[in-house]
N, C-alpha and C positions, 0 to 999 in steps of 0.2 A: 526416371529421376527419383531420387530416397526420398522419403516422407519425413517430415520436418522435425527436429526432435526439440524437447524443453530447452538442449541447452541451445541449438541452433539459435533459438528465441532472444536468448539471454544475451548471448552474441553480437547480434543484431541491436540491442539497446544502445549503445552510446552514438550510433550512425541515425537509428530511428528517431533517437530524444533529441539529435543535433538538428534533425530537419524537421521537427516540429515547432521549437524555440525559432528556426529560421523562418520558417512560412507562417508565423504567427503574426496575425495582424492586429494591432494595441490602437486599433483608431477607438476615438469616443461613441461611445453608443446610450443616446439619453434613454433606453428601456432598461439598461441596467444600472444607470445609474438612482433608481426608484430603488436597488437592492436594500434591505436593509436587515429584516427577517428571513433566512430563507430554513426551509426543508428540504434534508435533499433524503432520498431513500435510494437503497444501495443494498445489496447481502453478498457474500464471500467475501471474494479479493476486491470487486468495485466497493465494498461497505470499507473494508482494512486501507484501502487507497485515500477514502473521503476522512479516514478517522486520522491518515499518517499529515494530510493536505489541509487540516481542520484550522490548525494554529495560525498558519499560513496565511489563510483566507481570510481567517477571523482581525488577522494585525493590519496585514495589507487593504484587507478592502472595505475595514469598520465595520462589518455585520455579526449580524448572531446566527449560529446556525446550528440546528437540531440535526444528527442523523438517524433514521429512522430503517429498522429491518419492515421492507414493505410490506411481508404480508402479516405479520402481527399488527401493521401499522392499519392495513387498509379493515379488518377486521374488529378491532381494538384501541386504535389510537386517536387523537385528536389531534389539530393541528393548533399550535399554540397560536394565541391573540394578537393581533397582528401580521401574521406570515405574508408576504407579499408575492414570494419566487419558491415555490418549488423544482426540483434538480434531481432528475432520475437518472441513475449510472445503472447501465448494463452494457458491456463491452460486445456481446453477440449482440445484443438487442430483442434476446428471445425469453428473456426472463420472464416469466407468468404473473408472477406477483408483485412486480415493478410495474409492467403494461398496467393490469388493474388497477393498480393504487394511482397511478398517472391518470388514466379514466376517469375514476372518482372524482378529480377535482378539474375536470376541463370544463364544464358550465359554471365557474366560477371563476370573477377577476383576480387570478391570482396569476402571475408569467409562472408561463412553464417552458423547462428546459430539460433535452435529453442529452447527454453523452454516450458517444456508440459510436462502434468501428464501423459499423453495417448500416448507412441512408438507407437501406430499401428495406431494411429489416422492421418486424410486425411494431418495438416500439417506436419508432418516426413516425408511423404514420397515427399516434395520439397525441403528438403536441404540434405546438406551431412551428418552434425552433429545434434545430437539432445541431447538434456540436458535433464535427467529426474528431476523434481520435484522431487520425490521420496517422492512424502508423499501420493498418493495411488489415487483412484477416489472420488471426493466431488462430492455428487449426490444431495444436495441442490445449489441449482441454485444462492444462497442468498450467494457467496463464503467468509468466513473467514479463516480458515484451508489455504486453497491457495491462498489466498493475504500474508499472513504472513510468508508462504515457498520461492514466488515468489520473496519476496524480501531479506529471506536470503540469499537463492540459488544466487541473482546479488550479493551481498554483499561478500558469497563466493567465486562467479567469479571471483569479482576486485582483492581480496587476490593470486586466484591463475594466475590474470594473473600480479601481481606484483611481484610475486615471477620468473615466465616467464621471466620477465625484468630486473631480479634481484634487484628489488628494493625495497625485502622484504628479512631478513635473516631468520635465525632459531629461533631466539631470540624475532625478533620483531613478526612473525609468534606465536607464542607462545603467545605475548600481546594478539594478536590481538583475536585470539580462544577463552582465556582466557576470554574476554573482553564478546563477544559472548555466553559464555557458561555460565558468572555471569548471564547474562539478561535472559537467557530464564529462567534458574531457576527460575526467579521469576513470571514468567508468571499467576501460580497458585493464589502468591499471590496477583498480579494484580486484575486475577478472584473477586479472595475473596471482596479486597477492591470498586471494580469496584458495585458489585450485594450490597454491603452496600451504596451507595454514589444513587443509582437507588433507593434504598428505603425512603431514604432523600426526594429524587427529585422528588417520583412518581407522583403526582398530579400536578406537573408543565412539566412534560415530557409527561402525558398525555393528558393535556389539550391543549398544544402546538400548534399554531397557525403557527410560521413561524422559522426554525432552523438553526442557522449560522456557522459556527466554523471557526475561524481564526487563522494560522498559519506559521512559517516563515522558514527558510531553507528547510532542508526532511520535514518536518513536514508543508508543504505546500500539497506534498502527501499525508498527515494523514488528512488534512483536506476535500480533493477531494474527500478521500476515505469515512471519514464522509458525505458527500454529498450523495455517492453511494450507500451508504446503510442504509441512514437515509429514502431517495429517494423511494429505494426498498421496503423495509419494512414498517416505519412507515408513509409513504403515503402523507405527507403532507410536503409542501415546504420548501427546504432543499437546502444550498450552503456552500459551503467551497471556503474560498479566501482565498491567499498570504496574509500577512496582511497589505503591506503597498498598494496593486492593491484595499482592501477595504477601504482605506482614499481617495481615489480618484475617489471618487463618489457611489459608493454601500453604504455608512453611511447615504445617506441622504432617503431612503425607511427605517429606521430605528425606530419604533415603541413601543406601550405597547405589542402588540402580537409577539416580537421576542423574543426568548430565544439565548443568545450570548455565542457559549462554547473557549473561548481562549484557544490554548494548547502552552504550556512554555516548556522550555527544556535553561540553562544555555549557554546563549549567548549576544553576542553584539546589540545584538535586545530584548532581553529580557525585558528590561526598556521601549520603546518605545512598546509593547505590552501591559504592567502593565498601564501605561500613557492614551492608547487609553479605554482599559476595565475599567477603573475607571471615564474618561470622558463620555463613553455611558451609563454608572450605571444609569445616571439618565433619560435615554432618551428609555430604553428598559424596556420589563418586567423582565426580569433576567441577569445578567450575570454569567458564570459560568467556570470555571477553571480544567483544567487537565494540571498537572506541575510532573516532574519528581523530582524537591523538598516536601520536606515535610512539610504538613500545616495542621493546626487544625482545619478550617476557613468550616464551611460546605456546604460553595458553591465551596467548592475548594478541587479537589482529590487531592493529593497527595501523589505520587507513592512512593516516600523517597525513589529513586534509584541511585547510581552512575551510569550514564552513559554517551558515548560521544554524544555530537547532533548527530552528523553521524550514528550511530547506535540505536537512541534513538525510531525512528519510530517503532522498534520491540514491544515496550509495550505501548508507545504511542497511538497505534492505539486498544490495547486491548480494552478500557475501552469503545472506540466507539461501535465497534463491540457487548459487550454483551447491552449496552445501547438499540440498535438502537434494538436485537431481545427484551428484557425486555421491551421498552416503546411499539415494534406492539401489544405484547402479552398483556400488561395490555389494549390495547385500542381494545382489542377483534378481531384481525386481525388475522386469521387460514393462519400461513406465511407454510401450509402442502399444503393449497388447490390452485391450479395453476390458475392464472389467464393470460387474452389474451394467453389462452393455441395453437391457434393458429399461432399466430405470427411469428416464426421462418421460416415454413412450407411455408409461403404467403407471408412476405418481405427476404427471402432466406438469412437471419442476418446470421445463421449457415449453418454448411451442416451436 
């Protein structure tokens, strides 16, 4: 049998995301409903997942919530006044510096909650509770499949710990799934339109020089997460900002060798994105658009989806993800064959 590949992953998302939103169970649970403050700590794609799922959590389920890089966290940080839940993401459950800082605070009343594909894995056995992802083992390293679980599963959380607080009915529950259940549907067609819009671009994705994408609410996390896997994959330098943290000084490294992908989603910032992508048109080598409106324009995807900003990172983030395997593979990058295969082993990143 062939070895699984990033896009196999990708693939697999709107079947995987369907049967998570189904097997999800929104009963009330009085432990989360105490949620109020939480920290959750999180680094790579689990940290770009908590950062895309933030807005979400914070509307739907009233709380405030810090995310913290664990191991700067467990070294250096503090946990703000208050905190009641801390919330560790690591999709293996091998992460070093998550286990640790989850350690740190287990003789203390505070709920703790893991999120991980892996029960048997080293962090389950440091908290009481453990969330499964429930969308199975991703054995490419390159994670899509589990960034896009990671962050319905928070998404699902907020729902049920709003409902915890009463501050979801049967009705609005029902919006909300509803809402959930249109988007993934389209995932597919996402795919489809996504692999057409890479074929437009290929001679400008491959030749690529330097790759930006800028983005504003969740979709600040869709842009990190752009970062993470444009990074990984297609190898050559790659950032994703906030979009107004890039008018204040990242614009001015700004060149013919950058390619600019803005992602839009119907909001109060919207214009003021359009604004800045129309004044860099002429100072980059491309600009380029992923919007969840629909445009004819062919530097500009659009996905033609209703959906809320808050939820909008679910497809959002599709078009990156098949991009980012689509531009390594046209630039002859074997994303099968393991590199700094050592690494893990010698700076002890995992366990």
């Amino acid at each position: 049998m062939a070895a699984m590949t990033m896009l196999d992953y990708i693939n697999q998302e709107q079947e995987a995301l369907t049967k998570i939103l189904n097997d999800y169970d929104f009963s009330s649970d009085h432990k989360l409903a105490k949620m109020n403050t939480v920290t959750i700590l999180a680094t790579g794609s689990s940290y770009n997942a908590c950062l895309s799922a933030k807005l979400a959590f914070e509307r739907i389920a009233d709380v405030t919530i810090v995310i913290e890089e664990p191991y700067n966290f467990n070294h250096y940080g503090r946990l703000i006044s208050g905190t009641d839940t801390i919330i560790g993401v690591s999709q293996s459950g091998k992460s070093a510096s998550t286990i640790d800082a989850m350690k740190k605070f287990s003789d203390r009343n505070i709920q703790q909650l893991v999120l991980t594909s892996d029960l048997e894995s080293p962090i389950a056995q440091v908290v009481d509770q453990v969330l499964d992802l429930n969308m199975g083992i991703e054995t490419v390293g390159f994670v899509t499949k589990g960034f896009s679980a990671t962050l319905l599963q928070l998404m699902l959380l907020a729902i049920k710990v709003g409902i915890s607080k009463n501050l979801i009915d049967e009705q609005r529950l029902s919006e909300l799934t509803q809402e959930l259940q249109e988007a993934i549907s389209q995932i597919e067609t996402v795919i489809n339109k996504s692999n057409a819009f890479f074929e437009q671009q290929e001679n400008l994705l491959k030749l690529g020089g330097r790759f930006v994408a800028l983005g504003y609410g969740p979709n600040w996390g869709t842009a990190k997460e752009f970062e993470t896997k444009f990074t990984e994959t297609v190898r050559r330098p790659s950032q994703g900002f906030e979009l107004e943290s890039y008018m204040h000084g990242p614009y001015l490294e700004a060149d013919w060798a950058h390619t600019l992908f803005f992602i839009e989603t119907p909001s109060v910032n919207q214009s003021r994105s359009q604004a800045l992508a129309e004044y860099m048109d002429s100072y980059v080598g491309k600009v380029l658009k992923i919007t969840t409106d629909k445009s004819a324009d062919k530097d500009v995807l659009g996905l033609d989806v209703t959906l809320s900003e808050c939820f909008s990172p679910l497809l959002l983030i599709i078009p990156f993800q098949l991009l980012a395997y689509r531009t390594a593979t046209a630039k002859g990058i074997d994303l099968s064959k393991r590199i700094f295969d050592d690494f893990d082993s010698v700076l002890k990143s995992k366990i």
